[in-house]
C-alpha positions as CSV (number, residue, x, y, z in Angstrom):
1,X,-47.0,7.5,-0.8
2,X,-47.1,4.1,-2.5
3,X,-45.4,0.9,-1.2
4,X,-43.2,0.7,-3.7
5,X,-42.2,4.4,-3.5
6,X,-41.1,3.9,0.5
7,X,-39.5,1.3,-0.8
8,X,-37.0,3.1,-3.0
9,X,-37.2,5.8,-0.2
10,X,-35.7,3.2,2.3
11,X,-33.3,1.5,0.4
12,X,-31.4,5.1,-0.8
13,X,-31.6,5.8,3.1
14,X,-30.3,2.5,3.6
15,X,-27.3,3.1,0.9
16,X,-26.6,7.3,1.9
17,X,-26.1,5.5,6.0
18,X,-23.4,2.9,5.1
19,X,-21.6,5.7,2.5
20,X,-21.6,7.8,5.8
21,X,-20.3,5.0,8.1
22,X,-17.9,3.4,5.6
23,X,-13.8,4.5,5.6
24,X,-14.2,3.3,1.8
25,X,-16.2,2.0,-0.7
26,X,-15.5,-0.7,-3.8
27,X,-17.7,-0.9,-6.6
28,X,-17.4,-4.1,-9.1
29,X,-19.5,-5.6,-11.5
30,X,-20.2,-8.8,-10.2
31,X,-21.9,-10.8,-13.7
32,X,-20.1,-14.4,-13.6
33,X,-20.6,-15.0,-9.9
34,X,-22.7,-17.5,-9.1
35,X,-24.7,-17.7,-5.8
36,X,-22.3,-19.8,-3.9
37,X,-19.2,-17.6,-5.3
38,X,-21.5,-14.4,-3.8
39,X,-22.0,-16.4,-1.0
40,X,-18.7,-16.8,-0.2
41,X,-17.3,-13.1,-1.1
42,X,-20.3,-12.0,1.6
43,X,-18.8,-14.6,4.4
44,X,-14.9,-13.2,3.1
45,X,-15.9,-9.5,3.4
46,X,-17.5,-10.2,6.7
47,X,-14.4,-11.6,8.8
48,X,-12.8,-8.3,6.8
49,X,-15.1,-5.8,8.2
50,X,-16.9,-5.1,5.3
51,X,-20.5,-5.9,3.5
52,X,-21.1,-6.3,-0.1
53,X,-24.3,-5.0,-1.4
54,X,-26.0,-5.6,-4.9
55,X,-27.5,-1.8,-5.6
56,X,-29.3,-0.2,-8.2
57,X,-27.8,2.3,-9.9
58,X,-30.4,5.0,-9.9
59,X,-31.2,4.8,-6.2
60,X,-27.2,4.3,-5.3
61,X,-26.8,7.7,-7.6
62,X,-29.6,9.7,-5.4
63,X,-27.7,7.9,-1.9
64,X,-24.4,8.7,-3.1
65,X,-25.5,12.7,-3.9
66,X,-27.3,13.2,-0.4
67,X,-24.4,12.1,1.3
68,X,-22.4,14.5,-0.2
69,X,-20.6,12.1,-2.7
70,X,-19.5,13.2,-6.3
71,X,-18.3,11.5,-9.1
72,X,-19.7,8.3,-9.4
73,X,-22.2,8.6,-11.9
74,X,-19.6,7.4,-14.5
75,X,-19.1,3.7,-12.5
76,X,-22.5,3.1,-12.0
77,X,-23.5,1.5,-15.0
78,X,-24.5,-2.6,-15.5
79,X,-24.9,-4.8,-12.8
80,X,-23.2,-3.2,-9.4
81,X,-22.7,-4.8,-6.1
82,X,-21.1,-2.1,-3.4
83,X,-18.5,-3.0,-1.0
84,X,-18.7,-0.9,2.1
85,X,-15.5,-1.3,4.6
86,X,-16.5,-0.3,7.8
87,X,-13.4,-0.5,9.7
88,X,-9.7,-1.4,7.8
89,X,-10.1,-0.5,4.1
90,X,-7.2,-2.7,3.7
91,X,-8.2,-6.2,4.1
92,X,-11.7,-5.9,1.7
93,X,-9.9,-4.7,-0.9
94,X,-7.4,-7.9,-0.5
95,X,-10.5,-9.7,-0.9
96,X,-11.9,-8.2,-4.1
97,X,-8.7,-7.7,-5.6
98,X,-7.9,-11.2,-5.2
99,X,-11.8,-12.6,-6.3
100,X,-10.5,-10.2,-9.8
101,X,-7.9,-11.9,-10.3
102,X,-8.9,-15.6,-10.3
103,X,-12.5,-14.5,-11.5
104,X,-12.0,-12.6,-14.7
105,X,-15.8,-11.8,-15.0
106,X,-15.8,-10.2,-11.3
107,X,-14.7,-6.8,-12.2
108,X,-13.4,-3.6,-10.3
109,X,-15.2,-0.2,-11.2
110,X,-14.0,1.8,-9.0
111,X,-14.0,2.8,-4.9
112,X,-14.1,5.6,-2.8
113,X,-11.3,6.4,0.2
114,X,-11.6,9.3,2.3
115,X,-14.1,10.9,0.4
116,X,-12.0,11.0,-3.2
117,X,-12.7,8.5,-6.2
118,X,-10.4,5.7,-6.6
119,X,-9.4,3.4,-9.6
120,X,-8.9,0.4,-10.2
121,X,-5.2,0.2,-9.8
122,X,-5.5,2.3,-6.7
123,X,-7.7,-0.4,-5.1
124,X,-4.7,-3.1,-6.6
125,X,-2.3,-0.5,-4.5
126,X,-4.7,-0.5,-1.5
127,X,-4.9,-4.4,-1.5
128,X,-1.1,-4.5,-1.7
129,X,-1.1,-2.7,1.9
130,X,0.0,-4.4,4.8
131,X,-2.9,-4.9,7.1
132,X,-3.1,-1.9,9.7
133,X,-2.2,-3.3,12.8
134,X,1.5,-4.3,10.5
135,X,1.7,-0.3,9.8
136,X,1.4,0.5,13.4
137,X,3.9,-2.0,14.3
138,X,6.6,-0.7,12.0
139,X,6.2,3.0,13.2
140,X,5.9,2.0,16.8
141,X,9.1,0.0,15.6
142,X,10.5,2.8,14.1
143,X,10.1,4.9,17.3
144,X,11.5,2.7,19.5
145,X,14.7,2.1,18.6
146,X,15.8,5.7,18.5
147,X,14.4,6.0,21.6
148,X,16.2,2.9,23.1
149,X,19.3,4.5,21.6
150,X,19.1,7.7,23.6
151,X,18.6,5.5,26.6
152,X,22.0,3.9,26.1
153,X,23.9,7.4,25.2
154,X,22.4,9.0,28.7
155,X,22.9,5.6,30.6
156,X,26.5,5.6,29.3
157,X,28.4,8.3,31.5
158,X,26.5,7.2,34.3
159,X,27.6,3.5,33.8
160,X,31.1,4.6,33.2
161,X,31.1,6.1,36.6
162,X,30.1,2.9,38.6
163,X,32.7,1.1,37.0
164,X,35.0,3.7,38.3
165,X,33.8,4.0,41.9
166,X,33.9,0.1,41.3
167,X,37.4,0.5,40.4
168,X,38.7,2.9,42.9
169,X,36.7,0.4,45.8
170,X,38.4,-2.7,44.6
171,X,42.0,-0.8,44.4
172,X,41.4,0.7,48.0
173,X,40.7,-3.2,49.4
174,X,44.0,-4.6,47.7
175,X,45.8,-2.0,49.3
């Protein structure tokens, strides 16, 4: 096998391994960013969790097949840069979301949560998420405060009670 075949070999091993590890994916079409622009969406998608690789189409198709993902043929035309999310696929799309909006030439293609094909205005959705740790919050917020009720119905009668033997004791002393 040539050099440049293992090449290609390694790089769709390369792109089918972070499909596998990634929670989600983001495509765009990155023509208009300058080096220092990519620069900076790398160092943004970093501190999110995330890594933003410029692919090529044909060996990103082969990846995406062996690891058992569909449907992307369609979005992998023109220039493509991937964005895998490792962890949170909140807080990347945030990033990419907002780079499309104040960057008209950086455009969305499409992503990939959970195994399905998202569009565009499903990764707008996505970026309009609060961040993970937020969600928790509010349901562990939202379970608590029934729970602290229940507390206060059972503690009730019990507390009642106290005040009564309290009562009777004080009544018995001024007597």
């Amino acid at each position: 096998m040539n050099k440049q075949r293992q090449a290609k070999v390694a790089a769709v091993e390369e792109i089918k391994g972070k499909i596998s590890q990634s929670s989600a994916l983001i495509l765009a079409d990155y023509r208009g960013l300058n080096v220092a622009e990519m620069t900076q969406l790398r160092r943004q998608l970093k501190e999110a969790g995330a890594e933003l690789k410029v692919v090529k189409n044909t060996l990103t198709r082969i990846a995406a097949r062996d690891a058992g993902l569909e449907g992307l043929d369609p979005y992998l035309e023109g220039p493509t840069a991937i964005v895998f999310s490792f962890q949170d696929p909140v807080a990347p799309a945030k990033v990419v979301s907002g780079l499309a909006r104040t960057k008209e030439e950086f455009k969305l293609k499409a992503g990939v949560l959970q195994g399905k094909i998202i569009s565009q205005a499903e990764i707008k959705a996505l970026a309009e998420l609060p961040p993970r740790e937020q969600l928790l919050a509010k349901v562990v917020g939202g379970l608590q405060g029934p729970l602290y009720g229940l507390v206060s119905v059972l503690s009730g009668p019990l507390r009642s009670l106290v005040y009564a033997l309290e009562a009777i004791r004080q009544q018995k002393e001024a007597s």
